[in-house]
Every structure is written in structure tokens, then in C-alpha cells.
C-alpha positions, 0 to 999 in steps of 0.5 A: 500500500501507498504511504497516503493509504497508511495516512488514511487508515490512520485517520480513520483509526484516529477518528474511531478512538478520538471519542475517548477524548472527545467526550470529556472536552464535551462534558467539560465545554457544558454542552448538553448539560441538563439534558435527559439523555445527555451521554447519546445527545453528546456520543452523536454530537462528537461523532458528526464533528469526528466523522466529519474532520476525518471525511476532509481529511481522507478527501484531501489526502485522495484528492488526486485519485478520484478520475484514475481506475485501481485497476487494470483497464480505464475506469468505465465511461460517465453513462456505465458509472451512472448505471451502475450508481443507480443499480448498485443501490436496489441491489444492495438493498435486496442482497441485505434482505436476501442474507437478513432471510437466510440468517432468520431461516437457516441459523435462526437470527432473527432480524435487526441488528444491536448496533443499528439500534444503538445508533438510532439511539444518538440519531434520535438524541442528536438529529444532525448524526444522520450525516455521520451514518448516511453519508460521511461513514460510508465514504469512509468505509467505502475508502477503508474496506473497499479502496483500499484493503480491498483493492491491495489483496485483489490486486495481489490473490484474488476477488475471493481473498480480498473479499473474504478479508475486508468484509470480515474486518467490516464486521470487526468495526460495527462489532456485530458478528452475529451479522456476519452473512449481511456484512459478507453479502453487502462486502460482495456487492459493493467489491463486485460493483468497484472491480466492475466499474473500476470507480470507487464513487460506485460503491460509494454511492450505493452504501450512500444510498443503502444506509440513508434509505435504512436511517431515515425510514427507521428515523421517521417510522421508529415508533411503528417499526417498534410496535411491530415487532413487539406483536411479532414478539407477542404472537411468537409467545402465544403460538405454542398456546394456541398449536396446544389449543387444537 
């Protein structure tokens, strides 16, 4: 890998711990004081100032590698770029359904993700973290995972290897093992379509596109989707009851 590449990665290192003293300058500043739910209100707070600082940061230090190809052959024309930014983002959607399906019937996951509700915990405390989690965090990882581990194993073994190696350090930072498949499935989806289109910002686009989607239905339907799945829950418990019924 290129020394700039070492630079991103530390960047994006820096950024993930920098809330350890992030939040105390927080605290110490009386931002948020009085608040019901001040720790999520200040976790979101300092996470649009970190992710954002790291996107600048990460950009400028790439600033002239965003036009050329990481690969072998140019980099597909503007109208194939635009196809597959308008495709990679329904594909992703139905591929996270598609391994949410398989987990549920095969190891009996059941859907929904911790991490995804913690989150939603600070994006409801601290509105303006949906930047972080829609836009900024998906560049980065984009960057990160695709870019360049990704791109640096491909390159040197092969479409497996690079795959396998970035989706499950994917799954190492959200902490969410248990969803290992969907990080393994939507890794491939987003592999295929930068080696398909040797761009990143395609990849980029549709992991944009995948979480604003997920962030904003939760974000304005959170109360129905809750409600939902308490009578899910509801009915799993009364099931037994009422098979012995009959």
C-alpha cells in the first residue's frame, strides 16, 4: 500500500478512538448539560464533528485519485458509472434482505441488528448524526474496506481473498458478528460493483444510498417499526398456546 493509504487508515483509526477524548472536552465545554439523555445527545454530537474532520481529511489526502481506475483497464465511461450508481443501490438493498432471510431461516437470527439500534439511539438524541451514518461513514468505509484493503489483496490473490478479508474486518468495526452473512453479502456487492466499474464513487454511492434509505425510514417510522415487532414478539409467545389449543 501507498504511504497516503497508511495516512488514511490512520485517520480513520484516529477518528474511531478520538471519542475517548472527545467526550470529556464535551462534558467539560457544558454542552448538553441538563439534558435527559445527555451521554447519546453528546456520543452523536462528537461523532458528526469526528466523522466529519476525518471525511476532509481522507478527501484531501485522495484528492488526486478520484478520475484514475485501481485497476487494470480505464475506469468505465460517465453513462456505465451512472448505471451502475443507480443499480448498485436496489441491489444492495435486496442482497441485505436476501442474507437478513437466510440468517432468520437457516441459523435462526432473527432480524435487526444491536448496533443499528444503538445508533438510532444518538440519531434520535442528536438529529444532525444522520450525516455521520448516511453519508460521511460510508465514504469512509467505502475508502477503508473497499479502496483500499480491498483493492491491495485483489490486486495481489484474488476477488475471493480480498473479499473474504475486508468484509470480515467490516464486521470487526460495527462489532456485530452475529451479522456476519449481511456484512459478507453487502462486502460482495459493493467489491463486485468497484472491480466492475473500476470507480470507487460506485460503491460509494450505493452504501450512500443503502444506509440513508435504512436511517431515515427507521428515523421517521421508529415508533411503528417498534410496535411491530413487539406483536411479532407477542404472537411468537402465544403460538405454542394456541398449536396446544387444537
Amino acid at each position: 500500500m501507498t504511504k497516503n493509504y497508511w495516512y488514511v487508515i490512520l485517520t480513520y483509526v484516529v477518528m474511531q478512538f478520538s471519542i475517548i477524548g472527545g467526550f470529556p472536552l464535551l462534558v467539560w465545554l457544558g454542552i448538553g448539560e441538563g439534558m435527559e439523555d445527555r451521554q447519546a445527545y453528546l456520543i452523536g454530537y462528537w461523532s458528526v464533528i469526528s466523522f466529519t474532520v476525518a471525511l476532509i481529511i481522507v478527501c484531501w489526502i485522495l484528492r488526486k485519485e478520484w478520475t484514475k481506475g485501481d485497476f487494470r483497464g480505464e475506469p468505465s465511461p460517465l453513462a456505465i458509472t451512472v448505471l451502475w450508481s443507480m443499480l448498485g443501490f436496489p441491489i444492495a438493498l435486496i442482497g441485505q434482505a436476501v442474507a437478513g432471510l437466510i440468517q432468520q431461516q437457516v441459523f435462526g437470527i432473527q432480524p435487526g441488528s444491536e448496533n443499528t439500534q444503538q445508533i438510532m439511539g444518538f440519531v434520535s438524541a442528536f438529529p444532525l448524526m444522520i450525516f455521520a451514518v448516511a453519508v460521511a461513514g460510508p465514504i469512509l468505509e467505502e475508502i477503508i474496506f473497499r479502496k483500499i484493503i480491498f483493492g491491495a489483496i485483489y490486486k495481489r490473490f484474488n476477488f475471493a481473498a480480498g473479499l473474504i478479508v475486508s468484509s470480515l474486518l467490516f464486521a470487526v468495526v460495527h462489532q456485530d458478528f452475529k451479522h456476519l452473512l449481511v456484512y459478507f453479502v453487502m462486502g460482495g456487492i459493493f467489491a463486485f460493483l468497484y472491480v466492475k466499474t473500476n470507480r470507487i464513487i460506485v460503491p460509494i454511492i450505493a452504501h450512500v444510498g443503502m444506509n440513508s434509505f435504512v436511517v431515515i425510514v427507521q428515523y421517521v417510522f421508529r415508533e411503528d417499526i417498534e410496535r411491530m415487532i413487539k406483536q411479532m414478539e407477542e404472537m411468537q409467545q402465544n403460538l405454542p398456546q394456541f398449536i396446544s389449543f387444537f
